[in-house]
C-alpha positions as CSV (number, residue, x, y, z in Angstrom):
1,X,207.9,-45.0,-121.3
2,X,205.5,-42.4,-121.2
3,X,205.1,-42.4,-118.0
4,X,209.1,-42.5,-116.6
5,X,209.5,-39.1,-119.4
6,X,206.3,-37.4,-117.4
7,X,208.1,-38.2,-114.5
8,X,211.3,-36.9,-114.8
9,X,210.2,-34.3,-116.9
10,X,206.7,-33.2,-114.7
11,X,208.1,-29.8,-113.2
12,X,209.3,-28.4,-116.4
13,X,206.9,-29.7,-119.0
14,X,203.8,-29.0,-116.5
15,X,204.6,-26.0,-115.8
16,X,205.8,-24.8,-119.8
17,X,202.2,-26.9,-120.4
18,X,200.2,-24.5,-118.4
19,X,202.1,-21.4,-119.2
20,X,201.6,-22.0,-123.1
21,X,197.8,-22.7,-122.5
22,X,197.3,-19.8,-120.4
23,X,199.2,-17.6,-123.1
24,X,197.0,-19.6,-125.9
25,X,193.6,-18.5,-124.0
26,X,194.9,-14.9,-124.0
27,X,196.0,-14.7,-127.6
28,X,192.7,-15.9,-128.7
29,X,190.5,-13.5,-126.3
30,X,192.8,-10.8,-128.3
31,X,192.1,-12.1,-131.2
32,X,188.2,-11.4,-130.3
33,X,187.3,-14.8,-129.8
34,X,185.1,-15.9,-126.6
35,X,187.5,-17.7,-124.3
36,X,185.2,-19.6,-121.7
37,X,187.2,-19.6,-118.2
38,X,188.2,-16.9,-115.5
39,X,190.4,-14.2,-116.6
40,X,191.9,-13.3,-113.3
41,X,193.3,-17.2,-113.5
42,X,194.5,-17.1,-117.2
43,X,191.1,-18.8,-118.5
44,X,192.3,-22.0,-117.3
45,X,194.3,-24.3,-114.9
46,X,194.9,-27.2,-117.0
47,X,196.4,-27.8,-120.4
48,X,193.3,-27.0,-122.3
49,X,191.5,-23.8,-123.7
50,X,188.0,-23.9,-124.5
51,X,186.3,-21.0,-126.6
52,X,182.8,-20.8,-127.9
53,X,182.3,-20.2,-131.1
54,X,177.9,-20.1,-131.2
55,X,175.1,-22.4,-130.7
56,X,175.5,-25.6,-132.9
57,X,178.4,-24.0,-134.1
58,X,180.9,-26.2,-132.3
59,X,181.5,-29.5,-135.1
60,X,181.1,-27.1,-138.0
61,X,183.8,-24.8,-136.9
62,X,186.3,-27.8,-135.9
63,X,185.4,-29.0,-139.5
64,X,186.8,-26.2,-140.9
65,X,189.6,-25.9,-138.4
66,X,190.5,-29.5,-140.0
67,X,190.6,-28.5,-143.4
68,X,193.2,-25.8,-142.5
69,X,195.2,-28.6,-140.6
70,X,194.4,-27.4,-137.0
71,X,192.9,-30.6,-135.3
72,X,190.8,-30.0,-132.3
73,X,187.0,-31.2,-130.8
74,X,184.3,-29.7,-130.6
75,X,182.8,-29.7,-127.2
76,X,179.0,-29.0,-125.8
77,X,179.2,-26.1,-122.6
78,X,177.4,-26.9,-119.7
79,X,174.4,-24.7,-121.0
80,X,174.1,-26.6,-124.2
81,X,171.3,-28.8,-125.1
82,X,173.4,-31.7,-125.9
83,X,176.7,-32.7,-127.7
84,X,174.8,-32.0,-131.0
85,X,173.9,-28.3,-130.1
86,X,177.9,-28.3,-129.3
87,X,178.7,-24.5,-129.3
88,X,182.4,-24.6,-127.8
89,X,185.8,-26.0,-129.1
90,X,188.1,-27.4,-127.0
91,X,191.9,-27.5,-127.7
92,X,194.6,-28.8,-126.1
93,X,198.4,-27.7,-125.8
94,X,199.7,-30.4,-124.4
95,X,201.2,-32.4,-128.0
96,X,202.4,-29.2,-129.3
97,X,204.4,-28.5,-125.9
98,X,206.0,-31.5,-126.2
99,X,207.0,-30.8,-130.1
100,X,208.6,-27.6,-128.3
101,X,205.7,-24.7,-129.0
102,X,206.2,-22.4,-126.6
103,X,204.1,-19.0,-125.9
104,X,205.2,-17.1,-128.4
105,X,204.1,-19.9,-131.2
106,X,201.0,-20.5,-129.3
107,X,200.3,-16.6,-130.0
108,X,201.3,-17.1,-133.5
109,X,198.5,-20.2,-133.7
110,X,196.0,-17.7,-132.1
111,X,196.8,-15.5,-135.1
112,X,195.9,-18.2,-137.7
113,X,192.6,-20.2,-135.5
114,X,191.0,-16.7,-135.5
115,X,191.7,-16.0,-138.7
116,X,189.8,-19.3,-140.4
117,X,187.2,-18.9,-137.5
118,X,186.4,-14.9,-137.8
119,X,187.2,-14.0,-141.6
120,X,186.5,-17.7,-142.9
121,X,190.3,-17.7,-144.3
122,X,192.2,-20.3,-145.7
123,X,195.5,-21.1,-144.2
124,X,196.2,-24.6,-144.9
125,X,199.6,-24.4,-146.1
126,X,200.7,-21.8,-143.4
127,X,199.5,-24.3,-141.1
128,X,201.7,-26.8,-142.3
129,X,205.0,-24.6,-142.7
130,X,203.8,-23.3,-138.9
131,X,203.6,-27.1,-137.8
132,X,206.7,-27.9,-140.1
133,X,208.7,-26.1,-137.5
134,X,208.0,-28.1,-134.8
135,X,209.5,-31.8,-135.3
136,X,211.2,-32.8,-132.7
137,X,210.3,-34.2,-129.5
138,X,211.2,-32.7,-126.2
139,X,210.9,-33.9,-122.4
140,X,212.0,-36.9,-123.4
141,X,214.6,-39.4,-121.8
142,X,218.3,-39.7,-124.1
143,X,218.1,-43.2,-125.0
144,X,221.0,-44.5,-122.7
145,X,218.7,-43.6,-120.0
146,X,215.3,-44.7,-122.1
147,X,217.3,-48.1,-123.2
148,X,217.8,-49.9,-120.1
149,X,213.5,-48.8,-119.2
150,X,212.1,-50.2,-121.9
151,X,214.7,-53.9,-122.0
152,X,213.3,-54.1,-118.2
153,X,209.6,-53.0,-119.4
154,X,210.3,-56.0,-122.1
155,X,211.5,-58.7,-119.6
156,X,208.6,-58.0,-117.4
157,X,206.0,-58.9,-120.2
158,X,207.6,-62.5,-120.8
């Protein structure tokens, strides 16, 4: 099913996808984080932002990104010794998009990551009311359409 939604849905969500991670890698560099990527392009082409955060810093800083219910990796840059020396993160946007974030939640995200990251804040619960917003899944297929998919999907399995 996942793949007949991404295909009826791939010019609108990829391009919402890409708009919201551009606008994500801007709110964050605002925010005085270091946003790895090329500025002129809007840090990134993809659905992912990746920021660096300092050597080794990388699993301590998604650690405490976790406790304040903002799940991400931690990722090694290509200068990095190894994946323990980790010294970037690496988010995606692509889950939220499809809960409906669009940029100007993905600002309002940048607002709460720099905050645990730069003043060592606690925001658990404004995470949650933040996330609590966002409930219901979008660029997906109405279920008569979805309905007659997945009985064909079924009867090619037996």
């Amino acid at each position: 099913m996942a793949a007949y939604e991404m295909n009826a849905f791939r010019p609108e969500y990829q391009k919402q996808v890409l708009s919201n991670a551009r606008s994500f890698a801007r709110a964050l560099k605002d925010r005085g984080l270091a946003v790895e990527g090329d500025p002129s392009r809007g840090f990134t082409e993809t659905h992912q932002v990746i920021v660096r955060v300092g050597y080794g810093k990388g699993s301590v800083v998604a650690h405490r990104l976790e406790e304040n219910n903002i799940i991400l990796n931690f990722q090694s840059a290509p200068d990095d010794e190894g994946f323990t020396a980790a010294s970037c993160l690496r988010m995606g946007v692509q889950e939220m998009t499809r809960f409906g974030m669009k940029e100007e939640d993905f600002n309002e995200l940048a607002d709460d990551i720099s905050q645990v990251i730069l003043h060592d804040r606690s925001l658990a619960g404004e995470v949650s009311r933040f996330r609590g917003r966002f409930t219901e899944m979008k660029y997906c297929l109405p279920t008569d359409e979805a309905a007659p998919l997945i009985r064909k999907l079924l009867e090619a399995l037996e």
